[in-house]
Structure formats: structure tokens, C-alpha cells
C-alpha positions in Angstrom: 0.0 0.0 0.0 3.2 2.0 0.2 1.6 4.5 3.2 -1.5 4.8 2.2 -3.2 2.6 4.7 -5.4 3.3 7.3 -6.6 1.9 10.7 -10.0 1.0 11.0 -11.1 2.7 14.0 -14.5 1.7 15.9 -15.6 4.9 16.5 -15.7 8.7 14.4 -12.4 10.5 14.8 -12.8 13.7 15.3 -9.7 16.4 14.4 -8.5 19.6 16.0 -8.8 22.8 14.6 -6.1 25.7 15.1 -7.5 28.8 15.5 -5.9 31.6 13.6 -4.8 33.5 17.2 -2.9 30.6 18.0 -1.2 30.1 15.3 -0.1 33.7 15.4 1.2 33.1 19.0 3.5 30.1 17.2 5.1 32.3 14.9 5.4 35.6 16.8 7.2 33.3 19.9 9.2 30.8 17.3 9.4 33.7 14.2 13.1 33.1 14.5 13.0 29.9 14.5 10.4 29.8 11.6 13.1 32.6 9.6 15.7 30.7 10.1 13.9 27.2 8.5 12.9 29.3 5.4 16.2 30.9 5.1 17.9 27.7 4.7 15.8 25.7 2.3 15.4 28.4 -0.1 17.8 28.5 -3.0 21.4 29.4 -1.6 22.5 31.0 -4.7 19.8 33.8 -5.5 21.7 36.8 -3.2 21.7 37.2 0.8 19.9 40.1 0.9 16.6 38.5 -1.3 17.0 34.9 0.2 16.8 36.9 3.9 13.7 39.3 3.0 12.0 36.1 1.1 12.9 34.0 4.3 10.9 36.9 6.5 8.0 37.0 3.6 7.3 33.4 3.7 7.2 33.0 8.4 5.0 35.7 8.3 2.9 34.7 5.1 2.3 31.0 7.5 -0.3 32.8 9.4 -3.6 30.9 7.9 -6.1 33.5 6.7 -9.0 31.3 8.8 -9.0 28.4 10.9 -6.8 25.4 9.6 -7.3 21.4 10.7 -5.0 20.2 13.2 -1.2 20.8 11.9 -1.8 20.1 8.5 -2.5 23.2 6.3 -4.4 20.6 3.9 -6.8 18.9 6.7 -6.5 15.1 5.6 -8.6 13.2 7.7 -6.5 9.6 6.9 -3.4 11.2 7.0 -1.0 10.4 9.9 1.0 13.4 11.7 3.7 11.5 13.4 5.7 14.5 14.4 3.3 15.3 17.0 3.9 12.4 18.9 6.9 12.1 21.6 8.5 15.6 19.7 10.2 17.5 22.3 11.1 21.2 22.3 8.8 23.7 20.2 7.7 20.7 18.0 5.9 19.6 20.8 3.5 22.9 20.1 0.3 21.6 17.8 0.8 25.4 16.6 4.4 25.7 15.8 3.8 22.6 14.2 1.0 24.1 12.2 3.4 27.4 11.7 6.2 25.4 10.8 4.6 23.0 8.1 3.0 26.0 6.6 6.5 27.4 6.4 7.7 24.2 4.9 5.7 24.3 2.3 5.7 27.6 1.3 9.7 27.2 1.7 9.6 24.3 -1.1 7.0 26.1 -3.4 9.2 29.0 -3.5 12.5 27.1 -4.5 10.2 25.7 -7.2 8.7 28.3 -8.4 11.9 30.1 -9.5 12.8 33.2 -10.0 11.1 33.7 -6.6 12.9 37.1 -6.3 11.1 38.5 -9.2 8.0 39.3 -6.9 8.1 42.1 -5.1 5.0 42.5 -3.4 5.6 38.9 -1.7 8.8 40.7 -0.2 9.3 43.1 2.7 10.9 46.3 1.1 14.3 47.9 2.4 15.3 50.7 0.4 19.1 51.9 0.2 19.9 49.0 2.5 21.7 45.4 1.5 20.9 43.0 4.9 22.8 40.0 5.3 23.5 37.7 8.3 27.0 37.7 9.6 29.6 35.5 8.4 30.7 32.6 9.8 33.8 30.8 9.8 35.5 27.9 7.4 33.0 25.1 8.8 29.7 27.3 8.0 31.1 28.4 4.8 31.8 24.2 4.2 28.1 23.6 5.5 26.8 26.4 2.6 28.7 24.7 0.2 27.5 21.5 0.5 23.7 22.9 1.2 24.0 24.7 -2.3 24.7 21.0 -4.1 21.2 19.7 -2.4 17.7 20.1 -4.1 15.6 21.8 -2.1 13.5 18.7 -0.5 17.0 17.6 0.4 18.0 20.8 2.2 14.3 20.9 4.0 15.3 17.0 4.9 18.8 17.8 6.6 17.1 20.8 8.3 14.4 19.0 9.7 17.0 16.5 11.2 19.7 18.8 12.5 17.9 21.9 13.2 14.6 20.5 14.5 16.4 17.3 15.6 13.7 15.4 14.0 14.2 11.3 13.6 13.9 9.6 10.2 10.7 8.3 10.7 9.0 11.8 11.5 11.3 13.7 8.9 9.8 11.5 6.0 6.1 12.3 7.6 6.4 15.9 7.7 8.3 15.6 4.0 5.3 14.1 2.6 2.6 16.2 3.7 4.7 19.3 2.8 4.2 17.9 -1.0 7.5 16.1 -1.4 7.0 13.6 -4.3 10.0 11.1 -2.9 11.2 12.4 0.4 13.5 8.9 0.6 15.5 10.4 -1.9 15.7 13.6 0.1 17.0 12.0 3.1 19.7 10.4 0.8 20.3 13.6 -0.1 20.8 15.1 3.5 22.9 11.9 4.9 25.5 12.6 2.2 25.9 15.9 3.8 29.4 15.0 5.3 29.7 16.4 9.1 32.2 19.8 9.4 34.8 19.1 12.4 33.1 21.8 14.4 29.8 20.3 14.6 30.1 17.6 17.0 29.1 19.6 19.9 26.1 22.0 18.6 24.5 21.9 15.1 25.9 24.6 12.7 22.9 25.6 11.8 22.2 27.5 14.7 25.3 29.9 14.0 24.9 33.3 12.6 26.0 32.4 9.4 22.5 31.1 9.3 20.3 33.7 11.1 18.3 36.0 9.0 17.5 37.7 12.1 20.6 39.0 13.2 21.7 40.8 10.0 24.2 43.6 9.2 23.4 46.4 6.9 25.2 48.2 4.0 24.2 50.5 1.7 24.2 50.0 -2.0 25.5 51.4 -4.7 24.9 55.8 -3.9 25.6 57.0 -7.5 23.0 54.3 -9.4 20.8 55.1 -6.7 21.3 59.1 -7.7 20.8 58.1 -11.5 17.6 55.9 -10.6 15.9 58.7 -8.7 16.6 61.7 -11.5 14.9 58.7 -14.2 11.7 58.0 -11.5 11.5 61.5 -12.0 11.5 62.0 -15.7 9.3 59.3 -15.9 6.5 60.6 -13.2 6.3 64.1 -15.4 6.4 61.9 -18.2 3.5 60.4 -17.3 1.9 63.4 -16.0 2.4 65.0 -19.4 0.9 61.8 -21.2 -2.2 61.6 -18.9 -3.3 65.5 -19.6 -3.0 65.0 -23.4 -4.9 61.7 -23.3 -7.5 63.5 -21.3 -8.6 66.2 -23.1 -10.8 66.6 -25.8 -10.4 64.7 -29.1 -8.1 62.0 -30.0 -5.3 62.7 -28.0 -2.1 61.3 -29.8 -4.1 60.7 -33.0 -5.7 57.4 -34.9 -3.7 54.2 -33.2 -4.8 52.1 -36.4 -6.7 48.8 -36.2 -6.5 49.5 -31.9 -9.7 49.9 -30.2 -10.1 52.7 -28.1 -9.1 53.0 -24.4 -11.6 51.0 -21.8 -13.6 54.1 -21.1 -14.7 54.5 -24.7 -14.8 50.8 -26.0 -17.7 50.3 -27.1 -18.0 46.7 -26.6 -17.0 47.5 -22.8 -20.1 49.8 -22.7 -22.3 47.5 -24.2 -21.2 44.7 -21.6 -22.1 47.8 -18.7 -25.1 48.7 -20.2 -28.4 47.2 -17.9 -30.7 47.9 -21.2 -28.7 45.5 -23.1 -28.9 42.4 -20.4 -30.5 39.1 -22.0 -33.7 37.9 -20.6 -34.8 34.0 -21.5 -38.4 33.9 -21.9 -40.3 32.7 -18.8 -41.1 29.4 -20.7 -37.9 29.3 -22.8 -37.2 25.9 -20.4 -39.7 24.4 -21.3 -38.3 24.2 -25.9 -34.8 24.6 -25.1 -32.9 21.9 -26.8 -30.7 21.8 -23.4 -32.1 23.0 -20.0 -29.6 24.9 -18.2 -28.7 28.1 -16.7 -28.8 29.7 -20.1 -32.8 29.0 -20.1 -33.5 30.5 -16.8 -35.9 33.4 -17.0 -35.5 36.9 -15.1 -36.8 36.1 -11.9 -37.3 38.8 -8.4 -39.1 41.9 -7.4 -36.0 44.3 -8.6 -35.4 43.2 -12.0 -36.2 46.4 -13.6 -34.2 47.8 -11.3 -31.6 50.0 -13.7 -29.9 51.6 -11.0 -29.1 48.6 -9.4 -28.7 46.4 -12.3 -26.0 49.1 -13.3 -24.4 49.2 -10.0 -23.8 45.3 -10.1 -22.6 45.6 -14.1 -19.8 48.2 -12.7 -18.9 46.6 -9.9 -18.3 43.3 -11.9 -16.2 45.1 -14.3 -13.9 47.4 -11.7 -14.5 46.0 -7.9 -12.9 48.5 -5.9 -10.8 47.9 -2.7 -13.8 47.5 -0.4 -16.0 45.2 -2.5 -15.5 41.2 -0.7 -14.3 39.5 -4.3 -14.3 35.3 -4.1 -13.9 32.9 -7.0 -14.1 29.3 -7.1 -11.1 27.2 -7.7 -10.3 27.9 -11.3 -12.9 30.7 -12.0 -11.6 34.2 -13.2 -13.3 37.1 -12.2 -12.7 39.6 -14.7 -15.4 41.6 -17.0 -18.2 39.9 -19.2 -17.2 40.0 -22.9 -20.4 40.9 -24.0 -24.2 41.9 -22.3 -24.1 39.0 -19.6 -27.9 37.4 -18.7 -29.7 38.1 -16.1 -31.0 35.2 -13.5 -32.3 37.2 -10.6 -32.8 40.7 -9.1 -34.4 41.0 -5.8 -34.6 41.5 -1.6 -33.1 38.0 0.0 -32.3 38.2 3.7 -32.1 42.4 4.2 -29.8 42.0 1.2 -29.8 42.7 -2.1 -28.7 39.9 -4.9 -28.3 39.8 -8.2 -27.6 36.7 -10.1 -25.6 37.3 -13.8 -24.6 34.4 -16.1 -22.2 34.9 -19.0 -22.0 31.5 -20.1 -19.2 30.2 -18.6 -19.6 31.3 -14.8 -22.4 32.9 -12.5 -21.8 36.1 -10.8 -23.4 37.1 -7.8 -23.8 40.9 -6.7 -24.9 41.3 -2.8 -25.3 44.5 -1.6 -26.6 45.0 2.7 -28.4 48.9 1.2 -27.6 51.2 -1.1 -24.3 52.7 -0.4 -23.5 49.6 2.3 -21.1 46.6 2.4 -20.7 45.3 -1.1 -20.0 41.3 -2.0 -19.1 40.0 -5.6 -19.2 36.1 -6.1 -17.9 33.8 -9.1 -18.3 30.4 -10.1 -17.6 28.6 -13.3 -20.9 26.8 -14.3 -20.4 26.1 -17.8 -21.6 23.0 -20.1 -23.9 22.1 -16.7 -27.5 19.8 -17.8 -30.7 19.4 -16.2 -29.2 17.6 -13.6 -26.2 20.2 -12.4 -28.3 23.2 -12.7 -31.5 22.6 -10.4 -30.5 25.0 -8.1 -28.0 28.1 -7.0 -27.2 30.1 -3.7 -28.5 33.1 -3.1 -27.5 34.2 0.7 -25.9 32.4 3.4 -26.8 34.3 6.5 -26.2 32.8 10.3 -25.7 29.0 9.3 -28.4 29.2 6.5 -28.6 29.0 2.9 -31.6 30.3 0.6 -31.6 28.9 -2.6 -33.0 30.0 -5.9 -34.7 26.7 -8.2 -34.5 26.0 -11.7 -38.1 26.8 -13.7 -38.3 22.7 -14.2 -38.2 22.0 -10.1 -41.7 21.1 -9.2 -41.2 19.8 -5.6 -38.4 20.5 -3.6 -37.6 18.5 -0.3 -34.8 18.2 2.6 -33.1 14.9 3.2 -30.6 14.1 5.9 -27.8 12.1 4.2 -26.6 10.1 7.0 -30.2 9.0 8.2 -31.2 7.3 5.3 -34.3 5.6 7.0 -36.0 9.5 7.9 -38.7 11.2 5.7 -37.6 14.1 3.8 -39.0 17.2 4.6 -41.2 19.5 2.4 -39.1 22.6 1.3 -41.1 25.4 0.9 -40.6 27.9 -2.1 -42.4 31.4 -2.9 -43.7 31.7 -6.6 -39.7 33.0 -8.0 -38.6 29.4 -6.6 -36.6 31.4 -3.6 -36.7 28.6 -1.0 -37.1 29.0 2.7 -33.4 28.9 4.9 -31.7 25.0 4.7 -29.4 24.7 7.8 -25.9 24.0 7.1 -23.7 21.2 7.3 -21.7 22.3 10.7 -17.9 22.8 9.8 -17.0 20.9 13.7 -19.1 18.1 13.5 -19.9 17.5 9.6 -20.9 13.9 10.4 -23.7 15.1 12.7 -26.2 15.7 9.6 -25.7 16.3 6.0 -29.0 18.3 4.7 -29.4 17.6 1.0 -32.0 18.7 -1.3 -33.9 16.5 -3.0 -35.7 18.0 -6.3 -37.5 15.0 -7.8 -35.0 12.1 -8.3 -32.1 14.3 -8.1 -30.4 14.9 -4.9 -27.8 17.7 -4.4 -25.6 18.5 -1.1 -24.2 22.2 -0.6 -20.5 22.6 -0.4 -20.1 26.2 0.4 -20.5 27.1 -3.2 -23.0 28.9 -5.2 -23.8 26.1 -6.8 -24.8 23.1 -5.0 -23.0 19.8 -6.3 -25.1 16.6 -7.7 -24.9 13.3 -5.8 -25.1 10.4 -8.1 -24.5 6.5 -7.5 -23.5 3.1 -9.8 -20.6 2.2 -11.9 -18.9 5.1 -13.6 -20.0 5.7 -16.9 -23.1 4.2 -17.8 -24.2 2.9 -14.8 -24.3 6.2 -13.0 -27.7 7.0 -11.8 -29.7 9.3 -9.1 -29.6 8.3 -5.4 -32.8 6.9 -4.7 -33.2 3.4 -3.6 -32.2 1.6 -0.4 -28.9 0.6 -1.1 -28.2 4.0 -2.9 -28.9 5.9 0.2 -27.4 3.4 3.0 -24.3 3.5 1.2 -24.3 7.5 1.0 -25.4 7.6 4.4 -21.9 6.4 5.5 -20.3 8.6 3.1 -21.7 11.7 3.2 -19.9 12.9 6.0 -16.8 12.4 4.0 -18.2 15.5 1.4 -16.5 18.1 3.9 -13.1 17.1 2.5 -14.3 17.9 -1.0 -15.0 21.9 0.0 -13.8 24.9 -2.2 -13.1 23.1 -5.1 -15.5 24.1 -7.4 -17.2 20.3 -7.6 -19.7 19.4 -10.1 -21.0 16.5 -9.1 -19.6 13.7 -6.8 -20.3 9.9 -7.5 -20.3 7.1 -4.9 -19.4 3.5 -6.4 -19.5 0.6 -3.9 -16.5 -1.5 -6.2 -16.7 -4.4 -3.7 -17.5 -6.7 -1.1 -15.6 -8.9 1.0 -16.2 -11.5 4.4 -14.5 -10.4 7.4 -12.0 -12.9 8.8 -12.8 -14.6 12.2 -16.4 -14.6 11.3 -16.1 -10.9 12.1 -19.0 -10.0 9.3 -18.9 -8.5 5.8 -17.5 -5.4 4.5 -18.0 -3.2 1.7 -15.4 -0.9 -0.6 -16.4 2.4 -1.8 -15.1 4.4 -4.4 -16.1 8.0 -4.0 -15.2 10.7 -6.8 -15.7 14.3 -7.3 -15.9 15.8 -10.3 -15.1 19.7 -11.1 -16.3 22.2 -13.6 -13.4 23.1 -14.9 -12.1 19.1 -15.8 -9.0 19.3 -13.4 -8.8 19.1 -9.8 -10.9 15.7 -9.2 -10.6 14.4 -5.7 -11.2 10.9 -5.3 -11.7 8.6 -2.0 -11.1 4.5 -1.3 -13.7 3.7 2.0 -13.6 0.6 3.6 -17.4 0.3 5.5 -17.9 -3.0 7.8 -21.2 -3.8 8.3 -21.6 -3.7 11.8 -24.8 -3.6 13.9 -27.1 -1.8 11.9 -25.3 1.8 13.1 -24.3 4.1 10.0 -21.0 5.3 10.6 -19.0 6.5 8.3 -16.3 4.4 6.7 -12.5 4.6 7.0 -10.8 6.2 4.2 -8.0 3.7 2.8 -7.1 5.8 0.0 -7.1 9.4 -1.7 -5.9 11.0 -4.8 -6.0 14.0 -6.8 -6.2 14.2 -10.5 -7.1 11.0 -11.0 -9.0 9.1 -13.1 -9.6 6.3 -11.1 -13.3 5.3 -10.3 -14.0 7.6 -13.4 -15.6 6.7 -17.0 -11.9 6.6 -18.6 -10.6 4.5 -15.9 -13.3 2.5 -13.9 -11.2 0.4 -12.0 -9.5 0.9 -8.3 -7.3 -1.2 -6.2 -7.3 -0.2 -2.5 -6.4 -1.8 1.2 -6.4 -1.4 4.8 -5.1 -2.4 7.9 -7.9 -4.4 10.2 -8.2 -5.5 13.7 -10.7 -8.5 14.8 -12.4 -8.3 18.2 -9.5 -11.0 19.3 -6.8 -8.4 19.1 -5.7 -10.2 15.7 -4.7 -7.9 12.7 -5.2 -8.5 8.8 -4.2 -7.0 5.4 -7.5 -6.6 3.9 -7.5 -5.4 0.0 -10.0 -5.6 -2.3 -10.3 -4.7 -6.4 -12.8 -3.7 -8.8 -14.6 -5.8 -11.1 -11.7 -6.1 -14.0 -9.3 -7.4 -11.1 -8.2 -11.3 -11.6 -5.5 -11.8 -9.0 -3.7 -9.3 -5.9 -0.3 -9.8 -4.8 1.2 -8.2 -1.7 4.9 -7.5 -0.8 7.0 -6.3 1.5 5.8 -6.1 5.8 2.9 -8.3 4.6 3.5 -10.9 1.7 1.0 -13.0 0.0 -1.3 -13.4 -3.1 -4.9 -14.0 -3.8 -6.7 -15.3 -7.3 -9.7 -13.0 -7.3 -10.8 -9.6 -6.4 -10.1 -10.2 -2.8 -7.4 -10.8 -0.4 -7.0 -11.4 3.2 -3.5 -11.9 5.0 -2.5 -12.1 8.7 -0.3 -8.8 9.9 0.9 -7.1 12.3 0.2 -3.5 13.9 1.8 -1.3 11.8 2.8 -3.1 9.3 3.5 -1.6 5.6 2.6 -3.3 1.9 2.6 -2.9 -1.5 0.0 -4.1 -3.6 -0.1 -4.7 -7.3 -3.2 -6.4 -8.7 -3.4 -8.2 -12.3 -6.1 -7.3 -14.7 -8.3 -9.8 -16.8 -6.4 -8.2 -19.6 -3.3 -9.1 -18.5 -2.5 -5.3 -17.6 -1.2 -4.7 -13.9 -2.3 -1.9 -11.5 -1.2 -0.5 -8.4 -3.5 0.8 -5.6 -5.1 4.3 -5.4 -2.6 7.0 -4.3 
């Protein structure tokens, strides 16, 4: 399984969060610590002076902008954190080792992402001043050396060892869930760092050579800063010059050829700005459309002749100023509409003001709390969506509620409770624009509480802090795909649904459950069943894609361990419906097995490594121990092989 197994637990784990006042506490007490790690994975050979002012940028760019999930800045539910346990010294701080991860990560991004010192505004500016730590002596300048030779995962490797005096074991952890593709290979790297002769008695790296907080300061060069100031200068009344032509009357500097004219006077711009030139679908346009979709939704709301504030929400989209709240969805741009966009909805929702634009490829929502008050502007990318991804959209979230406004088609409209399968759904009421009464949302802490979906007909959707809600579907990728509706449909989804929270923010379409397999228990400990859950995005890229392992137990719905998880995948998709996944069980007599299983096309599983043994069929069940690490490879009925989800 090469780490990607999981422990079956008997009961719902439940992880920490780290509020963002805590983790400022971690860096402001260990910000030289923090410094210091950034300073010595970034690249050594970029300049002191920009390595130092990147090293500040990237400790003090750690601080989370909201609450993150125990000390992983990418909450993982399945994903061990072994640096937390037994670390002494500020490691043993859950938020310097939030801080420090965060740094870690940005750390390696950075040294990827070259030329990092390219970007100003990620910087700290100094003007007139070069900073630089003092020097050291013949064993730091050695230790630099030798640093400068490493790739970057290999420099964050030997700094987590000697600086934060980290073991293997914990080093690899931390490597991996800072994004480190192979971090063996980075601890290769960092053992052939050969040891100066004054290390043996404190670590190098905590020499000045290596502290971007005790710096010295130079100035640079006087005369080119003279010459730079006297052409900042030209150029200002340059510009000044340029801007008063351009502004008056006429055609300024003359005919610019085939060029359109400047944004003010484009006329396509103005056409896109005007509130007169907004389409409007027919009010029955849904029902002879050769598609339904957000392009056949009519011009629903009280305020829909409404120029003022029609144009209001046109400017706004076009040039948000610095106080208008801006959010996109993973992938969405949110610049101008290219032409007249359409308009959805215009009306009073929650002592706000909405409006609801569609462009064709994403839905814009204008909020507005009174004229001349607070000012929101939201984007997602809803293009190519069907009758089945565009029942419904978001129209206000106010105090843990959602009000939603229906597609023309929705008849009926009703309120399901994922994980209680067995409960009647509850009548949604709707006024005559299809603006539904508040749903309660799915509580951020305790997720597997209650899931509220809505159900409109057959279809069911679940809201994932988007403005549009994503479509739950079940069966066998591709053609066997259908609604949720049906007892084993909804038992299985009852036991996933809590697992939805880990597919937030990112801009999901629609998100398919596939039970792949089932397989008997050892020890006459019951059955158990393997899920395959995928989520789709609008944009193509950015799938997310879960292995479960559910035991039937005693009738209870709880949810089922996650063995496996990958991103940008096609697994458990229509151009690869196949999965290979396993897990670590214990039996009620203290016993432990290597459970696997395999989808349909799987003839045969073979397991290496901590646990060895093979199976002729889709399932395999070997004795282990606690702990215990595999690798799978199963053979296909095509004679193909394939390795487990990752």
C-alpha cells in the first residue's frame, strides 16, 4: 500500500482545529525559528539580501487566513501526523507545528517556483539598504557549500534532522505532507551531507551564518541610486504629461490604427455595462430549449427592472474597488463579461440585495446589505452544466443558512438528511420565483452530525459552500451512474456523506459514490464493503477521489474509513473504472489482517513487502501485524497490472 493505509477505528475520529490567534502566537514566539527554517531551504544561490527578505516573507505569510485542521494546512482526515507524537522542544506545540509546516511548504514552493525574487510585493521592502546575516567561519562556509549541491527537499530533509532534531521516521512524515513527491531520496540527499569538524558539539545551523534575524546592513550602490531617482522623476512628469493630453478633448495622440479605443470608450465594454442590453430568457424558454440549463433560466425577483441597481452590479463586476468582498471558485476568473451577460435574478433575499448574472461560462453574484452599504461579488464557473447540475444556485448564506433559488423545471423541492437514510424528507417550501425558505448547514465541527441535502425529484444535491450546490449520483462510472434513490443507494451514501466536507472549495460538479466491492470479514467478524467515492469539477482538473472501507456492523451508520485518496485521478471515473485499495484491520480478538480488495476487472492481488502473499480473485486477506507496511499490485483480466489508489 506504500503509506497509504489506514486503521480502522471503531468509533468517528474527530480532528483539532487551530485557530488563527494561535497560530499567530506560534510564529510571533518561534518567528526566528520559523526565519531561520525558510532561510535555509530556499535557494542558496539567489543573493543574501533577497533569500533573507523572502525567508521573513514566507514565516510571516504562515499565518492561515481562517482556521486550519489540526497541523496540516491541507486537513487530511487519513493522513497520519507522526511529528506530533513524543517531539520535544517547540515541535511539541500543535501550533508551531501548524506554523512550521506551513513554512515548509511555502519554503519548497518557492525554491520551485523560480525566479522567486522576481516578486516584489511577496517581499518586505528595504530601500538603500543590503541585509545579510554575519559571516561565519570555514566550517559554516563548508556547511553552505555542501547545502548549495542539495535540491531543495534535500535541504528541508537535513534541516528537519539537524535543526529540529527530528528522527527519520518523523522527517519522511512531515516531508510528505509538505508535497514532497520522494522524500526517501531527500534523506539520501541530506545523509551525504558530510559532518564539518566543528559540529560535534552544537549543530551549525544555529550559528549566525544562518540567522536571518541578526543581519548587518550596507548601503548599495549611492551613485546608481542618484541616476535611478533623477529617471523615476523623468518618468513621473512623463507620465503626467501623457495623462493630460490623453484626457482632453479629441483624439489625444491621433488614430492608433486597427487598436480599439481605451476601456472608457470601447464600445464593446459599454455595451457589456449597459443594464438595457442584459439578456432575458423567456419565462417558458425551459420548457423548448434543446438543453435546460442556466442559459434557459428566466428573469426572476421583485428588482429586475431595477436600472440603477442592475447598473451598480454591471460596474462593480467590471472594476470591484478595494472595499468590494471578491471570491472565486477554484479555477474561475473574475474579470469583466465579454459581452451583455444574462440576467437570473434581481431582488430582496435576507435584508440583502442579490443579483444573479450568467455569461455563459460562470455565475456572478452581486450582494449588496443597502444602497451605499457593504458590497460582495461572487464567481463560479458553471459552464456546459445539464438538467441535472443546474436545479438550483445560492442566493444568501446568512447565520448557518442557505436560501436557494430553483430552476423553472423544479416542481417539488424537499430536505433529506444524508446520513439517516431511513428519515422522511422534509417538504421545502418555495415562494412563486422558486426562492426557497433557509436549509441549515452542514456544521464545519461536526460534519458527520447531519448532512441536509436537497432533493428536487429524483435528483439529490448537497451544498458545499459554493454557489452552486454539487449533484450526488450513485453506480458504476459511466453508464451505470444513476440518481440516489433506492435503499442501497442511500445506506451507502449515508456512511459517506460525511466524508463530502473534504471535498470543499473546489468548485465540484458533481460527486459519484461506487461501492466496487465486497468482501467477508475474517474470524467470522462480518462482511465489508469498498467504496469508491469521486468528485468531479467544472473546470475538468482538480478531481478528488476517495477509497472507504465500510464494515457492516450492527445496523449503526458510521462512516467508513478512508484507505485511499488522490487527486487528479482518473480512477473510479468513465476513462478508468477500476481501483485497487487496502487497509489495515483488527478483529475483536486483538488479531490484525491485510484486507485489499479490487474492482470488477481485477483477476488476481499480490502483496509484498511487511505483509507478503497473493490472492486469485478480487479479494485478499492476509495475517499482519500492527503497523505493518505493503505494497499491492493487482493483475487485470487483460493481463495489464495496476497498483492501488494514491
Amino acid at each position: 500500500m506504500d503509506h497509504q493505509q489506514a486503521t480502522v477505528a471503531t468509533d468517528d475520529e474527530t480532528t483539532g482545529l487551530i485557530d488563527v490567534e494561535q497560530a499567530e502566537a506560534a510564529i510571533v514566539e518561534h518567528y526566528p525559528r520559523l526565519v531561520r527554517l525558510a532561510y535555509l531551504i530556499l535557494p542558496p544561490g539567489t543573493g543574501r539580501t533577497r533569500r533573507v527578505l523572502a525567508a521573513h516573507a514566507l514565516a510571516q505569510r504562515a499565518l492561515p487566513r481562517n482556521r486550519g485542521y489540526g497541523t496540516d494546512p491541507d486537513p487530511h482526515p487519513d493522513v497520519e501526523l507522526p511529528w506530533q507524537r513524543g517531539t520535544k522542544g517547540p515541535g511539541a506545540d500543535t501550533g508551531y507545528a501548524y506554523v512550521r509546516l506551513r513554512v515548509l511548504r511555502l519554503a519548497l514552493r518557492a525554491a520551485r517556483q523560480r525566479p522567486w525574487w522576481q516578486r516584489p510585493p511577496a517581499l518586505p521592502q528595504v530601500f538603500g539598504l543590503r541585509l545579510f546575516p554575519r559571516s561565519g567561519g570555514a566550517d559554516e562556509l563548508a556547511l553552505e557549500k555542501a547545502l548549495s549541491e542539495l535540491s531543495a527537499p534535500g535541504r528541508a530533509a537535513y534541516v528537519l534532522l539537524e535543526l529540529e532534531q527530528l528522527d527519520e521516521h518523523e522527517t519522511r512524515g512531515l516531508l510528505r505532507a509538505a508535497g514532497v513527491a520522494d522524500a526517501r531520496d531527500a534523506l539520501d540527499e541530506a545523509e551525504s551531507v558530510p559532518e564539518p569538524a566543528g559540529s560535534r558539539d552544537e549543530s551549525l545551523l544555529e550559528s549566525a551564518e544562518f540567522d536571518p534575524c541578526s543581519l548587518q546592513a550596507r548601503p548599495t550602490d549611492l551613485m546608481r541610486r542618484r541616476q535611478h531617482l533623477r529617471a523615476v522623476l523623468v518618468a513621473v512628469v512623463a507620465l503626467v504629461v501623457c495623462g493630460t493630453l490623453l484626457g482632453m478633448p479629441g483624439r489625444g495622440w491621433g488614430p492608433s490604427g486597427a487598436a480599439a479605443p481605451s476601456y472608457a470608450r470601447n464600445p464593446a465594454s459599454e455595451r457589456a455595462l449597459d443594464p438595457d442590453r442584459l439578456t432575458r430568457a423567456a419565462p417558458d424558454a425551459w420548457r423548448t430549449a434543446s438543453r435546460a440549463d442556466f442559459s434557459s433560466w428566466p428573469a426572476r425577483g421583485d428588482r429586475v427592472r431595477d436600472t440603477a441597481l442592475l447598473r451598480r452590479a454591471l460596474a462593480v463586476w467590471a472594476r470591484p474597488g478595494g472595499s468590494v468582498r471578491v471570491s472565486a471558485t477554484m479555477g474561475t476568473q473574475s474579470g469583466p463579461p465579454s459581452g451583455p451577460p444574462q440576467l437570473l435574478f434581481a431582488g430582496e433575499v435576507d435584508q440583502a440585495t442579490v443579483v444573479l448574472l450568467y455569461d455563459g461560462l460562470r455565475v456572478a453574484r452581486y450582494a449588496e446589505a443597502g444602497e451605499g452599504g457593504a458590497v460582495a461579488l461572487d464567481f463560479a464557473r458553471l459552464d456546459a452544466a445539464d438538467a441535472g447540475t443546474s436545479t438550483a444556485l445560492v442566493l444568501s448564506r446568512t447565520d448557518g443558512n442557505v436560501r436557494y433559488l430553483t430552476a423553472p423545471w423544479v416542481r417539488h423541492a424537499w430536505v433529506r438528511d444524508l446520513l439517516h437514510p431511513a428519515g422522511a424528507p422534509r417538504l421545502l417550501r418555495r415562494t412563486g420565483d422558486g426562492v426557497t425558505d433557509p436549509v441549515r448547514t452542514v456544521p464545519r465541527l461536526r460534519p458527520c452530525r447531519g448532512w441536509p441535502a436537497l432533493q428536487f425529484g429524483s435528483r439529490l444535491v448537497a451544498d458545499l459552500g459554493e454557489l452552486a450546490p454539487a449533484r450526488l449520483t450513485y453506480g458504476t462510472p459511466g453508464a451505470g451512474v444513476r440518481d440516489v434513490a433506492g435503499r442501497a443507494a442511500r445506506a451507502s451514501w449515508a456512511r459517506t456523506g460525511c466524508r463530502l466536507a473534504m471535498m470543499r472549495a473546489r468548485g465540484v460538479r458533481s460527486v459519484n459514490a461506487w461501492r466496487f466491492a465486497a468482501q467477508a470479514l475474517p474470524e467470522a467478524g462480518g462482511h465489508a464493503a469498498w467504496l469508491c467515492t469521486r468528485a468531479d469539477t467544472w473546470r475538468g482538473t482538480g478531481s478528488k477521489v476517495l477509497a472507504q472501507f465500510q464494515p457492516w456492523d450492527t445496523g449503526r451508520g458510521k462512516a467508513g474509513a478512508v484507505a485511499a485518496g488522490a487527486d487528479n485521478s482518473p480512477a473510479c471515473g468513465p476513462r478508468e473504472p477500476r481501483v485497487l485499495a487496502g487497509v489495515l484491520w483488527k478483529a475483536r480478538s486483538g488479531h490484525w489482517y491485510l484486507l485489499a480488495a479490487g474492482s470488477r476487472q481485477v483477476t488476481g492481488i499480490v502483496a509484498t513487502g511487511g505483509v507478503r502473499g497473493r490472492s486469485h480473485g478480487r479479494g485478499l486477506t492476509l495475517p499482519a501485524k500492527a503497523g505493518a507496511r505493503a505494497d499491492l499490485r493487482a493483475r487485470l483480466a487483460n493481463g495489464d497490472r495496476m497498483g492501488p489508489l494514491r
